[in-house]
MIMARDREN-755592 format. One record per residue: residue number from 1; residue in three letters; x, y, z of N, C-alpha, C in turn. Coordinates in nm, 2 decimals. Atoms other than C-alpha are relative to their C-alpha. Last residue first. Layout:
N
{k->NUM, r->ALA, n_X->X, n_Y->Y, n_Z->Z, ca_X->X, ca_Y->Y, ca_Z->Z, c_X->X, c_Y->Y, c_Z->Z} .
...
end
This chain:
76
{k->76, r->UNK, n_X->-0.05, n_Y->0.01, n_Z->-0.10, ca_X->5.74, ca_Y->-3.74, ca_Z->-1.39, c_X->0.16, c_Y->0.05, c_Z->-0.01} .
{k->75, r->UNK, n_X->-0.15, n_Y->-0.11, n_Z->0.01, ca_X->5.49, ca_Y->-3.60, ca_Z->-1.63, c_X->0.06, c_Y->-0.03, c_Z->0.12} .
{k->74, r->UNK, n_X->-0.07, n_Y->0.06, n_Z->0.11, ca_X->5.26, ca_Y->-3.93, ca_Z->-1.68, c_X->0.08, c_Y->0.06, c_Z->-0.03} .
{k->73, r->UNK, n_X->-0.06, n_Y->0.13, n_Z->0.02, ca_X->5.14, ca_Y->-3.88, ca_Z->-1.35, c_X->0.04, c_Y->-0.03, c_Z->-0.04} .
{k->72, r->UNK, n_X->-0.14, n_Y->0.03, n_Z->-0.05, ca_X->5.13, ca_Y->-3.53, ca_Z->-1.31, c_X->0.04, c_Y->-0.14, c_Z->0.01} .
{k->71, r->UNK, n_X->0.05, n_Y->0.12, n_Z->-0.12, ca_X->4.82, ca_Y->-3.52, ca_Z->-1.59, c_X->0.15, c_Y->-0.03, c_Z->0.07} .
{k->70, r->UNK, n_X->-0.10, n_Y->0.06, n_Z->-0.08, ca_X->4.81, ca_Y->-3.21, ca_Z->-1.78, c_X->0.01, c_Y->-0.09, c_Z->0.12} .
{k->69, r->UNK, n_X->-0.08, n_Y->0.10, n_Z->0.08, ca_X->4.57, ca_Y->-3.22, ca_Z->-2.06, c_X->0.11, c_Y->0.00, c_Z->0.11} .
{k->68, r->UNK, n_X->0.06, n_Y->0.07, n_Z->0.00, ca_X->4.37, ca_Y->-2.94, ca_Z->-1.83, c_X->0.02, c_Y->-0.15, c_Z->-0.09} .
{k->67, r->UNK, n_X->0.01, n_Y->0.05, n_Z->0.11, ca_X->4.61, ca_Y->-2.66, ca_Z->-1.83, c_X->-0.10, c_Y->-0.17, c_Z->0.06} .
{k->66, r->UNK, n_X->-0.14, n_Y->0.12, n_Z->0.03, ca_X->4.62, ca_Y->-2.46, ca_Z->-1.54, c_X->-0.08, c_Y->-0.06, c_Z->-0.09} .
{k->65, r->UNK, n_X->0.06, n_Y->0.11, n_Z->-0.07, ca_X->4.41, ca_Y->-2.13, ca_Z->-1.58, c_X->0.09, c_Y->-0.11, c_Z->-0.01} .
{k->64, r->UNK, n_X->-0.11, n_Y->0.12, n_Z->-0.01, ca_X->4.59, ca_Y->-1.76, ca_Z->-1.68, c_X->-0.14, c_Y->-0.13, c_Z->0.14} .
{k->63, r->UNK, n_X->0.01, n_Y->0.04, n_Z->-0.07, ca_X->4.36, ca_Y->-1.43, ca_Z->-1.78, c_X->0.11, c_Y->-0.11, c_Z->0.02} .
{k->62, r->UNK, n_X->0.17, n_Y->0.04, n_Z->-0.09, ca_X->4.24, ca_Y->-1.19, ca_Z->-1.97, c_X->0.04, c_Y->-0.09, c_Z->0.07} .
{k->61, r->UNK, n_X->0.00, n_Y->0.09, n_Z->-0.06, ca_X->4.59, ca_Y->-0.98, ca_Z->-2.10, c_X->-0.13, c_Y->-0.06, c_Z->0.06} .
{k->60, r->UNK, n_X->0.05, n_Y->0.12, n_Z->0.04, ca_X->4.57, ca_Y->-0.75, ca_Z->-2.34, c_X->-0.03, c_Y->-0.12, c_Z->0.07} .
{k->59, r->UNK, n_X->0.14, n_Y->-0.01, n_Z->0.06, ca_X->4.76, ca_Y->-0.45, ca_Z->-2.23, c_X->-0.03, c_Y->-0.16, c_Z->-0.09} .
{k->58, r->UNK, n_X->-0.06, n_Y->0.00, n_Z->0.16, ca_X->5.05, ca_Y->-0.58, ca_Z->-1.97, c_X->-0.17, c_Y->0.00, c_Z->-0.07} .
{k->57, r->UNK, n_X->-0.03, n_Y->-0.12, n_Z->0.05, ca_X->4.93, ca_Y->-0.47, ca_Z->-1.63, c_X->0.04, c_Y->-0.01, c_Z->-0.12} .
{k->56, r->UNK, n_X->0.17, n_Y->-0.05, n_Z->0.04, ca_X->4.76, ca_Y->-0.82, ca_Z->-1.51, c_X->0.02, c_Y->0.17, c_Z->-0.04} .
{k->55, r->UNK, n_X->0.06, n_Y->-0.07, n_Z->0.14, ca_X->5.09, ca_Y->-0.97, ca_Z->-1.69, c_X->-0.12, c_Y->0.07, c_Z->0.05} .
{k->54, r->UNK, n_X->-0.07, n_Y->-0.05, n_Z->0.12, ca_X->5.36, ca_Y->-1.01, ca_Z->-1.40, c_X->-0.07, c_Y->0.06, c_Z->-0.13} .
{k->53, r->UNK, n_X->-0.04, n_Y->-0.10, n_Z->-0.09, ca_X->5.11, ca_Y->-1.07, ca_Z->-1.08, c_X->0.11, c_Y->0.07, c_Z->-0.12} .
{k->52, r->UNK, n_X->0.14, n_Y->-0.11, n_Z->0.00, ca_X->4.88, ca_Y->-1.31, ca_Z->-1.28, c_X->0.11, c_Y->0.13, c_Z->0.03} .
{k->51, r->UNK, n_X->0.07, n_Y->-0.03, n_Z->0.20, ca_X->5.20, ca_Y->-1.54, ca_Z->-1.42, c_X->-0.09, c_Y->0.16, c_Z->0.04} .
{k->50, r->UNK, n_X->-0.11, n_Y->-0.09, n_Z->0.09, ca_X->5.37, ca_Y->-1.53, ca_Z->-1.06, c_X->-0.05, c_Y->0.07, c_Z->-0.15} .
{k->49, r->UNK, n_X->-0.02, n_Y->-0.11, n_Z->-0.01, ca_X->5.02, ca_Y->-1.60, ca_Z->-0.92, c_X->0.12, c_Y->0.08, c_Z->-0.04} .
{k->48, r->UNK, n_X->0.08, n_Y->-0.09, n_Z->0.05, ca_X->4.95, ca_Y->-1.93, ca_Z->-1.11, c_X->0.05, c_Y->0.11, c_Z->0.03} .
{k->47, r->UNK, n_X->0.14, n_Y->0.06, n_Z->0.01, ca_X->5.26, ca_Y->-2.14, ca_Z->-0.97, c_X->-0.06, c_Y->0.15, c_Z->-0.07} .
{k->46, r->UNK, n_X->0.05, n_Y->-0.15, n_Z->0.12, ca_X->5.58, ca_Y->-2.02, ca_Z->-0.89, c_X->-0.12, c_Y->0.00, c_Z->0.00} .
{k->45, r->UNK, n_X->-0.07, n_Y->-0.10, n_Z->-0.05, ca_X->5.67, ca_Y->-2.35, ca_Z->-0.66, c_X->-0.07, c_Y->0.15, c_Z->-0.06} .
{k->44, r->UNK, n_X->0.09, n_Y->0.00, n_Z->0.01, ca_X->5.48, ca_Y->-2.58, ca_Z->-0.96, c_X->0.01, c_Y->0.10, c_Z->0.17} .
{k->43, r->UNK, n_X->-0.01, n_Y->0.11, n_Z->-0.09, ca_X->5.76, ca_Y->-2.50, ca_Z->-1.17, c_X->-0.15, c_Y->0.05, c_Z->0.10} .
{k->42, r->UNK, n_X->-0.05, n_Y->-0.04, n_Z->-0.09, ca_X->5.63, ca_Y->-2.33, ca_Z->-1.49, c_X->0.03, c_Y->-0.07, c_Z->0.14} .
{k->41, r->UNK, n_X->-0.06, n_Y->0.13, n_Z->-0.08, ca_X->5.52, ca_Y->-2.47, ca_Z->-1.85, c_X->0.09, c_Y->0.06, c_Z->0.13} .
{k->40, r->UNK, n_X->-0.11, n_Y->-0.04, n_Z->-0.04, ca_X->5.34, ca_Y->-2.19, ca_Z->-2.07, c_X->0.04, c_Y->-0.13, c_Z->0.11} .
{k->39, r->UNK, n_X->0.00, n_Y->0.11, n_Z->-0.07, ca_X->5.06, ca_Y->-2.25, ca_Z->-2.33, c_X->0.16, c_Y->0.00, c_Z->0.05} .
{k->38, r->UNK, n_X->-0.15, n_Y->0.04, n_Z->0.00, ca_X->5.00, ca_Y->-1.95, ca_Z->-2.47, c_X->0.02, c_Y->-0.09, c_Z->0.08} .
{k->37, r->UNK, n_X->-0.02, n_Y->-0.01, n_Z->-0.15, ca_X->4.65, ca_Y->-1.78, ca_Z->-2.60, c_X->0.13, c_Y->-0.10, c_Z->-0.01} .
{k->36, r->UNK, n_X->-0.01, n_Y->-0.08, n_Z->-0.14, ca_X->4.48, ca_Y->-1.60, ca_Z->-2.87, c_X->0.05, c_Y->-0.10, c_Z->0.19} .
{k->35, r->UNK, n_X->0.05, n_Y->-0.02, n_Z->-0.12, ca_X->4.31, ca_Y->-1.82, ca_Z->-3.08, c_X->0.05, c_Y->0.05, c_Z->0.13} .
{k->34, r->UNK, n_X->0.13, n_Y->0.01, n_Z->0.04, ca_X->4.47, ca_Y->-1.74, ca_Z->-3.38, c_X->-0.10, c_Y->-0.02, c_Z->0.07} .
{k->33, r->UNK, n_X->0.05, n_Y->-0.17, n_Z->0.05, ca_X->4.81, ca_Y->-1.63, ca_Z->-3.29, c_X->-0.19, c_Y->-0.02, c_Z->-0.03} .
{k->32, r->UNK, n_X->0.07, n_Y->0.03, n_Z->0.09, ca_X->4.84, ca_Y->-1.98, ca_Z->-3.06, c_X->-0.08, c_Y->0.16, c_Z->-0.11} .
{k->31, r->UNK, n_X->0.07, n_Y->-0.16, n_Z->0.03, ca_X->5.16, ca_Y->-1.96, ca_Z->-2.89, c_X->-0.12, c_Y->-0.01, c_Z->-0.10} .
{k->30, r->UNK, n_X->0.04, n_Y->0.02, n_Z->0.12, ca_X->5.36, ca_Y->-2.32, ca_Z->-2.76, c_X->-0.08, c_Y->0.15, c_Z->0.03} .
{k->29, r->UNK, n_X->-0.02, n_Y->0.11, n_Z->0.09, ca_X->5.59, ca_Y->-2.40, ca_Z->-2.51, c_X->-0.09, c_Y->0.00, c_Z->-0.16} .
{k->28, r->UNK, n_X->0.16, n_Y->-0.04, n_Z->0.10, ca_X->5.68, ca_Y->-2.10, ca_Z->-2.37, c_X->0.01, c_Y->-0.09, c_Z->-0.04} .
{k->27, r->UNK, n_X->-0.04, n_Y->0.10, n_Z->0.16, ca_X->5.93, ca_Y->-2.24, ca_Z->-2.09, c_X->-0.13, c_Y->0.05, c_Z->-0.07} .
{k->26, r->UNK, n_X->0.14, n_Y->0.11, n_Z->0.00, ca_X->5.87, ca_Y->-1.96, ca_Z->-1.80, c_X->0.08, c_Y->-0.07, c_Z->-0.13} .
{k->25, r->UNK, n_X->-0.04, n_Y->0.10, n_Z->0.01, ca_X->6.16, ca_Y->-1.70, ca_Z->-1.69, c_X->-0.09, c_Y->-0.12, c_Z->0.02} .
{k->24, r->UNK, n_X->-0.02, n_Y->0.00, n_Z->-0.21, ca_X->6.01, ca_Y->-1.37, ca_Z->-1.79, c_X->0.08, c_Y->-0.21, c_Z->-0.01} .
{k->23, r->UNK, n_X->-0.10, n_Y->-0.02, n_Z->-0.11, ca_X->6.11, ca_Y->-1.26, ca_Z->-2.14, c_X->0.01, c_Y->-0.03, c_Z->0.10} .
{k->22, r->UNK, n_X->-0.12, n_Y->0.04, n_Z->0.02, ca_X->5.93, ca_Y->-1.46, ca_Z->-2.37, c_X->0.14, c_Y->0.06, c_Z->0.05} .
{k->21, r->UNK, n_X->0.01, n_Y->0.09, n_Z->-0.04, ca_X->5.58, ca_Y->-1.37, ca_Z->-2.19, c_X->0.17, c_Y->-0.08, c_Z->-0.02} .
{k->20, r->UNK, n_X->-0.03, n_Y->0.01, n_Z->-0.14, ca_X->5.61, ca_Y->-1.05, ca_Z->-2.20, c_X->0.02, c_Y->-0.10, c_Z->0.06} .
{k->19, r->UNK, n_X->-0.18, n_Y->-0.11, n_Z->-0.01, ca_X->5.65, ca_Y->-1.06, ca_Z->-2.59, c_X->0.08, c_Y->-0.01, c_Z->0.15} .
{k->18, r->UNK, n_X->-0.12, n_Y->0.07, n_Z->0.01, ca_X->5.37, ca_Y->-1.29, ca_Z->-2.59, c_X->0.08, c_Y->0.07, c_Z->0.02} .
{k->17, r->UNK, n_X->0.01, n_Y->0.13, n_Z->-0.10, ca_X->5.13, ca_Y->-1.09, ca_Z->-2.37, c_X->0.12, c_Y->-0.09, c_Z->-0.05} .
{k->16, r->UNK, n_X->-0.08, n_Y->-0.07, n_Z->-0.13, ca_X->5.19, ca_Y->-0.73, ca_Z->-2.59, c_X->0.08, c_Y->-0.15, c_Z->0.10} .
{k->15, r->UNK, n_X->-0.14, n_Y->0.07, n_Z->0.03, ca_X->5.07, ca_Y->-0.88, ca_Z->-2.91, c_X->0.07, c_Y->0.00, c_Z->0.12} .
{k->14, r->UNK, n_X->-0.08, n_Y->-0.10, n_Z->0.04, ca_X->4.70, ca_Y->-0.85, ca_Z->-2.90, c_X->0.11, c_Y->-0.08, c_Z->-0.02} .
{k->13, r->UNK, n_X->-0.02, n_Y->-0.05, n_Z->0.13, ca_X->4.45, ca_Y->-1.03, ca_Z->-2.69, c_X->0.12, c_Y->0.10, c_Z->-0.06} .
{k->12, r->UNK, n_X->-0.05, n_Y->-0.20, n_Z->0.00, ca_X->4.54, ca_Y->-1.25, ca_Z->-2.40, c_X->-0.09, c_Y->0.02, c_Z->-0.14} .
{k->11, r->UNK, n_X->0.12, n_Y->-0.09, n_Z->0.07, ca_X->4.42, ca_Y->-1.60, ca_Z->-2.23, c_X->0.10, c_Y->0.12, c_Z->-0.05} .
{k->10, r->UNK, n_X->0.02, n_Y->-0.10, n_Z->0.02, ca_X->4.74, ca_Y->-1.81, ca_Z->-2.09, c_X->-0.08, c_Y->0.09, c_Z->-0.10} .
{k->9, r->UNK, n_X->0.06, n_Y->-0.02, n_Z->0.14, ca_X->4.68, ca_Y->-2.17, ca_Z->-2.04, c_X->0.00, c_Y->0.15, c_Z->0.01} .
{k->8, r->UNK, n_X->0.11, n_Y->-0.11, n_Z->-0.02, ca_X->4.90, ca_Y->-2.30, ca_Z->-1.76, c_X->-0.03, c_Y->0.04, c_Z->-0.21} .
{k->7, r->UNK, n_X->0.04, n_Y->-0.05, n_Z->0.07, ca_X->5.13, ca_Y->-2.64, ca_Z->-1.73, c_X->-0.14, c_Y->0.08, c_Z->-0.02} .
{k->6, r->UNK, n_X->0.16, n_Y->-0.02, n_Z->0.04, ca_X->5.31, ca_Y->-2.73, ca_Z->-1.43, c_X->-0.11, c_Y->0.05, c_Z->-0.12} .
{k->5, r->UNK, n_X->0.03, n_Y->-0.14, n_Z->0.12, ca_X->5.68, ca_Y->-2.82, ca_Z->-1.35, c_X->-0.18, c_Y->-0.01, c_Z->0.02} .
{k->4, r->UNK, n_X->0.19, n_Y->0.08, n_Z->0.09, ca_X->5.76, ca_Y->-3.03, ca_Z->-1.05, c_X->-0.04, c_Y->0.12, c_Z->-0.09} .
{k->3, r->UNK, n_X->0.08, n_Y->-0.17, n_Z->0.05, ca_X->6.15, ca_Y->-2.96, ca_Z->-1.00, c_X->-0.09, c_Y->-0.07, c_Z->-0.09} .
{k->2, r->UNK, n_X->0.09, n_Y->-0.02, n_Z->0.12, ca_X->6.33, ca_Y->-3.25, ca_Z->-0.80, c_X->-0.10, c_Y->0.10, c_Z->-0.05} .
{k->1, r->UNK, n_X->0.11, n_Y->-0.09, n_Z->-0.02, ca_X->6.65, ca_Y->-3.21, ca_Z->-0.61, c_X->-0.09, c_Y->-0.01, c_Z->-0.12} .
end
């Protein structure tokens, strides 16, 4: 069984968004305190709306877009 991952750009301000972010079951792969946003790796099953439907109540949060350096070609 093969599991297509996906990579998203999570917008937030604050602190709240990571915190929520390292509890739900996503690979955080990286956090940027300085520009504010989290670069998260999820299967492509789950997709955008799990992310939106978990944080659009967590304070800070602006937004989730897929990542644009991710090419499924060369992630096989």
């Amino acid at each position: 069984m093969e599991v297509k991952r996906c990579a998203y750009i999570v917008d937030y301000k604050g602190k709240e968004v990571p915190k929520r972010l390292s509890k739900m079951d996503v690979n955080l792969a990286y956090i940027s305190k300085k520009f504010s946003y989290a670069v998260v790796y999820l299967d492509e099953a789950k997709g955008e709306k799990l992310l939106t439907n978990h944080l659009k109540n967590v304070k800070g949060f602006i937004g989730v877009q897929p990542s644009l350096f991710f090419d499924q070609n060369v992630n096989i």
